[in-house]
VMD Tcl script that draws the C-alpha trace (Angstrom):
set ca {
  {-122.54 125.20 -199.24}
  {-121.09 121.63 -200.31}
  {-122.33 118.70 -197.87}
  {-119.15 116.37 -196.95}
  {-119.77 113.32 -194.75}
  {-116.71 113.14 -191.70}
  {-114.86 109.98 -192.63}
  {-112.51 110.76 -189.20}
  {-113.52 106.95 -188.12}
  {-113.87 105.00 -191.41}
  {-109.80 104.94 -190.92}
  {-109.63 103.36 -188.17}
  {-112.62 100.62 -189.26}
  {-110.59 99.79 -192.03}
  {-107.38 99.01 -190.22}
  {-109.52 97.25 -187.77}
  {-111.21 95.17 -190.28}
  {-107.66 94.15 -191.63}
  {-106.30 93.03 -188.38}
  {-108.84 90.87 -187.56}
  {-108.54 89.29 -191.04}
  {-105.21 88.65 -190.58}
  {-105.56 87.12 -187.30}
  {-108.19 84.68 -188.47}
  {-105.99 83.83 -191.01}
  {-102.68 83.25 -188.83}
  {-105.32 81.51 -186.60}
  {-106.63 78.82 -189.11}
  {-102.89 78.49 -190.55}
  {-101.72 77.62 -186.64}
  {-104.15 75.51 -186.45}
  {-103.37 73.25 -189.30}
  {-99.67 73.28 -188.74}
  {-99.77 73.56 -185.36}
  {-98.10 69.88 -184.48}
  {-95.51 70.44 -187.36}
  {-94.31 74.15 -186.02}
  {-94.24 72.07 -182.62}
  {-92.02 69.89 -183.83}
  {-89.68 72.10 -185.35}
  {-89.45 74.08 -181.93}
  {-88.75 70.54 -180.08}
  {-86.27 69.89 -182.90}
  {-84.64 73.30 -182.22}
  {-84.67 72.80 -178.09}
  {-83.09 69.36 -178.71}
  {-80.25 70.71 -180.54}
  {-79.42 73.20 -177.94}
  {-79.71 71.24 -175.39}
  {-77.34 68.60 -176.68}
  {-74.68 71.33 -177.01}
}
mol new
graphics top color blue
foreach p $ca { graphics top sphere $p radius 0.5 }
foreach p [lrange $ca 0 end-1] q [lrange $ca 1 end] { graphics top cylinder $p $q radius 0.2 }
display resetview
């Protein structure tokens, strides 16, 4: 009989492993444009306000 490994996990690893790569990336791009998103949302909460 023909031996084949369970791969019922390796799924879920991989979307795992994808998620947390896109989180440290979303992380390290907050980081470095974290005062000029700020600034946008103050810009945008200015606006409103005014109205």
């Amino acid at each position: 009989m023909l031996y084949l490994p369970r791969e019922d996990g390796q799924g879920l690893v991989e979307y795992a492993l994808i998620l947390v790569l896109i989180s440290i990336t979303v992380i390290v791009i907050m980081g470095l444009l974290g005062d000029e998103i700020g600034a946008v949302f103050n810009d945008v909460q200015s606006t409103l306000s005014a109205r």
